[in-house]
N, C-alpha and C positions, 0 to 999 in steps of 0.2 A: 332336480328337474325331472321331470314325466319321459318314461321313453317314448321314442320317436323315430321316425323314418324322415331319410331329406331324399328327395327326388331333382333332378335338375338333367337337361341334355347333356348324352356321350360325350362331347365334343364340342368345344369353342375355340378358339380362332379369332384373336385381337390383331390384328396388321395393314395400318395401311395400307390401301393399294390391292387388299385383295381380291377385292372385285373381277379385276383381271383375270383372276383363277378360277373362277365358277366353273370353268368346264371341266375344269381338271380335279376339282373336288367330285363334280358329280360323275366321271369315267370313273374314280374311284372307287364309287359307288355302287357302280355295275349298271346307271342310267345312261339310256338310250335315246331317250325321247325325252325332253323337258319342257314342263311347264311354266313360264315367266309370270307371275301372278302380282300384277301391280298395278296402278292408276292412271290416267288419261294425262294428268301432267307429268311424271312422272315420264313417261314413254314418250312425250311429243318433247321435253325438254333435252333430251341427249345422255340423260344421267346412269340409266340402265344400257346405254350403248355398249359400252365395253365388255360391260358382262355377259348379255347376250351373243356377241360377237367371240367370246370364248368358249362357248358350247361349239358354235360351229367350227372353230380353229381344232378344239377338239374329237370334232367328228359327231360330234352328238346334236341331232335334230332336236331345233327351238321353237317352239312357238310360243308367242307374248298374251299374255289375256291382260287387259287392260282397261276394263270396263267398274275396277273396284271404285264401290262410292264409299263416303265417309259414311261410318259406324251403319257396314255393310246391310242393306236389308236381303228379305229371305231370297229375293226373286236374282239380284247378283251373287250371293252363293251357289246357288242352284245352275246358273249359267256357267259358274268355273266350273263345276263338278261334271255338268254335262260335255262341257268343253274337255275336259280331263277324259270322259269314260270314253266321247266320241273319237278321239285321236288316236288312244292306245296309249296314251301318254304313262309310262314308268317314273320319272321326278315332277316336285312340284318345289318352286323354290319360290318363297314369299319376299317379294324386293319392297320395300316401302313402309309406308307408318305401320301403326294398329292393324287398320284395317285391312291392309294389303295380309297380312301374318295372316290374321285371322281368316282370312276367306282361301288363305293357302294352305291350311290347316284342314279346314273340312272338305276343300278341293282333293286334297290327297289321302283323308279316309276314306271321304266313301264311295271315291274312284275305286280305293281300292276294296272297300269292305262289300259295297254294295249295299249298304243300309241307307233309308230314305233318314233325309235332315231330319221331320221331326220325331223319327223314332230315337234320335241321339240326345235330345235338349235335358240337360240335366247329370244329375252326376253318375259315372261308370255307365252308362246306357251304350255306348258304343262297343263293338266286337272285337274290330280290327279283322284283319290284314289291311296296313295302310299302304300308300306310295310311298318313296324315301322323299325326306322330306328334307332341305335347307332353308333357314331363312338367315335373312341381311337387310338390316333397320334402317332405314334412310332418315330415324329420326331419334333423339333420347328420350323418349317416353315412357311406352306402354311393358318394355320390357317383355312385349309375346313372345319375343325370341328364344323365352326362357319358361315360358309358361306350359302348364298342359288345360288352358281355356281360351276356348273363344266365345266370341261375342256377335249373337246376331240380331238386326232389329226384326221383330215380324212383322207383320202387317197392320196390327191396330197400334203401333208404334211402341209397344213394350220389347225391351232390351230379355232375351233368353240366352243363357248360357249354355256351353258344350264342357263339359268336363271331364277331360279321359287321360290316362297316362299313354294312350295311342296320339295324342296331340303333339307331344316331345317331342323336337323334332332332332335327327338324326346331327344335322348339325348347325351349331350358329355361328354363323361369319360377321364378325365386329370390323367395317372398314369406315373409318373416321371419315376418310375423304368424301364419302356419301352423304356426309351430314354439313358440308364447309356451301354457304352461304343460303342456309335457310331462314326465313326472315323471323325478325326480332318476335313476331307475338308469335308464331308457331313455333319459335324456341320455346320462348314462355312457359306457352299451355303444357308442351311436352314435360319439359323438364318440371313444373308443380307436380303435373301427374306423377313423376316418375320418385319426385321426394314423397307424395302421399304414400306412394305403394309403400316405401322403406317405413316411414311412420304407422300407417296401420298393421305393416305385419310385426314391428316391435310391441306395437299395445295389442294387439290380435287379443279375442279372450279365450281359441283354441288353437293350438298346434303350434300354440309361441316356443320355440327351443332355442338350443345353442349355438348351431350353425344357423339359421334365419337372422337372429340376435345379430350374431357378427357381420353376417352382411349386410342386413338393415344397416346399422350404424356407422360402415365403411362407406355401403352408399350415402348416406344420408350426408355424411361429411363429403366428399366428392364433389356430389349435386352441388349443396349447399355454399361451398367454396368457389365454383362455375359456374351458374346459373346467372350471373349478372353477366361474367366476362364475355359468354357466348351469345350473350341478349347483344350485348352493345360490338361485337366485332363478329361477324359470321364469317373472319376468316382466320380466326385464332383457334388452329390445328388441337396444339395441346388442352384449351378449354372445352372443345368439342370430344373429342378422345375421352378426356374426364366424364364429360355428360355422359359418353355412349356406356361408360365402364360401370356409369354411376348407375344407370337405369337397365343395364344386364345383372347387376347384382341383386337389385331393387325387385327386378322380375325375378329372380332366383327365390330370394326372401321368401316374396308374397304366394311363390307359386306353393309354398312350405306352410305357409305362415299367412292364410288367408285377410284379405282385404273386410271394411266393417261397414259401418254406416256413411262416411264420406263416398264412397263409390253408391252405396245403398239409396242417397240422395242424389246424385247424380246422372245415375241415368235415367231418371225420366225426364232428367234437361235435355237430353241427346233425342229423348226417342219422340218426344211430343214436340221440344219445339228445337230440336236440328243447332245443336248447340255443340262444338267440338269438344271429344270425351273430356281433354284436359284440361277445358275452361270450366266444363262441368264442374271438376273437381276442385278448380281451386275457387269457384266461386262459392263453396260452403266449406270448404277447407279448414279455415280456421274459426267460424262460429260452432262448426259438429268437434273441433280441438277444444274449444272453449266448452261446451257440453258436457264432453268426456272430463275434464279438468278434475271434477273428486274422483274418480276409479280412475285415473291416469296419472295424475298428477308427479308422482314418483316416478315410472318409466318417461313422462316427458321433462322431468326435470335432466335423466341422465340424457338424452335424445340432445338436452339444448348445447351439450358441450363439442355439440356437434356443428353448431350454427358458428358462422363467422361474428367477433366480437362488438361489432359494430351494430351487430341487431340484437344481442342479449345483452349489452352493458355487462359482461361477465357474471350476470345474472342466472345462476345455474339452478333453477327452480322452475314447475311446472307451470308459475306464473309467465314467468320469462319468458318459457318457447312458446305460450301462445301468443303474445304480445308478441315477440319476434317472427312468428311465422307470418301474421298479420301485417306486419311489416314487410317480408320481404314483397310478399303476394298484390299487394297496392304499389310495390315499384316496378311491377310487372306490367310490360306496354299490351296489354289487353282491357277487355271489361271487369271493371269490379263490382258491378250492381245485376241483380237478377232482371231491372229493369232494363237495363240496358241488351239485353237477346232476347225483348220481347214478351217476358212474363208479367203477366196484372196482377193484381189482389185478386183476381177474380178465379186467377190461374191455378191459386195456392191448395185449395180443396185435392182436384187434379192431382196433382204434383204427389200431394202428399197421399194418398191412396194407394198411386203407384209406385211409390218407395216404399209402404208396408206390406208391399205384397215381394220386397225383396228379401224375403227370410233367408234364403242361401247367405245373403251377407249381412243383414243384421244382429244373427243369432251369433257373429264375432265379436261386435261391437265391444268395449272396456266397461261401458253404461248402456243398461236394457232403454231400449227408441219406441216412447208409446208414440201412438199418433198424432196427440196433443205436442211432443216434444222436434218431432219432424216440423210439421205446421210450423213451429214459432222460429224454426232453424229456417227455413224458408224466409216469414214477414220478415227477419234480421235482416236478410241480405236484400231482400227485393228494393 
């Protein structure tokens, strides 16, 4: 295998219950002032309470931004950052899904760099000095807690990336309890999302290595083994813990082991017609697995012996996992049709233009995605 560097945050932190301790992580830290960076349900539901209220037990002045939307656009980044610059604020600690990370993430570079958002879009454009930064997943998906990118929509509704090792953030706090009764289809979405990452950074066709390998595959079996139990009980502790475990290694992986064309089709479901990231993805999930199928077929044959036996028939061939993956993704209480969030035949042109203008992530892919081969990945699912 090709040398390599693995990158992943200082510090994690799997414990129950730790929420509690947010303040006492960030004194640690030498934060004074912290910024609570999470969503309107989120803060009106009680769920961040406690954590909050240990900043101040701790002495350390909080305040909450709470204004993050789903798969954040430019104009709510730009308000936490200003919110950041204008307080004085020293930490920024991302409480919530994707999006909360993400917009806690540039919240706290360029508070502290002072670089304007779009001088950062793209890979290493950022300077740093950032804020200290923690985040804590309120869901198993996206794995940012592990990532060094985020994601912002702009304004003509295309998804641009930020990519820096200034993103890692200082530290990630894994507390299961944050994730016990979140309902069945936002399990869902998350959890596909969070087996896609583990899948495409094993078939990745740059930066695949030895330690991304091991954790794709640990996640992938994790997910794969929870992902039903946590659908049907959002109070079963242990299957929720597995998720959070399974989509922090998942984000490890990928953050190593870059993501391909399933994300590459995907966000222009999010950005054009407001589709959440992780239905995105699993709604081309397994037709872009099926695609990939000749230059994959061997890394998904070993992938399938990762799947619970009931959906490969012990069928350990590249056949199998995609027929299993298609499987599990239709027992999943969400949408399975691109008609169903709204997209026409009409839509498909669209769609497909702005997935080939995603080269950051299609130049990973296992099989080169002409535009002809996007389009027809599209018709299948619509």
């Amino acid at each position: 295998m090709d040398a390599f560097e693995f990158r992943t945050p200082p510090r994690i932190v799997c414990r129950d219950g730790e929420a509690a301790r947010l303040g006492d992580w960030l004194g640690r830290l030498g934060v004074r002032h912290g910024l609570i960076v999470t969503d309107p349900f989120l803060a009106g539901s009680g769920l961040i309470d406690e954590a909050v209220a240990s900043l101040r037990t701790a002495g350390i002045a909080a305040t909450v931004f709470d204004r993050v939307e789903p798969d954040p656009p430019e104009a709510c980044v730009q308000a936490a950052i200003e919110t950041a610059r204008g307080l004085g604020i020293d930490g920024v600690v991302g409480l919530g899904g994707g999006s909360a990370m993400d917009t806690a993430k540039l919240a706290a570079l360029l508070a502290g760099s002072g670089q304007k958002l779009d001088e950062v879009f793209g890979v290493d454009q950022a300077v740093g000095p950032r804020l200290t930064l923690i985040q804590m997943p309120t869901t198993a998906g996206t794995g940012s807690e592990a990532t060094p990118i985020s994601i912002v929509t702009t304004a003509d509704g295309q998804k641009k990336g930020v990519v820096s090792d200034w993103l890692y953030p200082d530290l990630a706090i894994l507390d299961a309890t944050l994730t016990l009764g979140l309902p069945p289809r936002a399990t869902a979405m998350t959890g596909i999302d969070a087996m896609v990452h583990a899948v495409e950074a094993y078939t990745t066709r740059l930066r695949k290595n030895a330690v991304s390998d091991a954790l794709a595959v640990r996640a992938l079996t994790m997910l794969a083994h929870n992902i039903r139990r946590a659908v049907d009980d959002g109070s079963d502790l242990a299957a929720r813990r597995a998720m959070l475990e399974g989509s922090l290694m998942a984000g490890m992986a990928f953050a190593n082991a870059p993501v391909a064309a399933v994300h590459a089709l995907a966000y222009p479901l999010g950005g054009l017609f407001h589709v959440p990231h992780g239905l995105s993805n699993a709604l081309v999930f397994a037709e872009v697995a099926g695609f990939n199928l000749p230059q994959a077929g061997i890394l998904y044959g070993e992938l399938a012996a990762c799947l619970p036996e009931d959906l490969t028939g012990r069928r350990y061939d590249g056949d199998g996992f995609v027929v299993a993956i298609g499987a599990l993704v239709a027992q999943m209480p969400m949408e399975q049709r691109l008609s169903q969030v709204g997209v026409t035949a009409g839509d498909l042109d669209r769609l497909t233009d702005d997935a080939m203008k995603v080269t950051r992530l299609l130049v990973n892919n296992p099989r080169e995605v002409e535009r002809a081969d996007a389009r027809a990945i599209y018709a299948a699912v619509l």
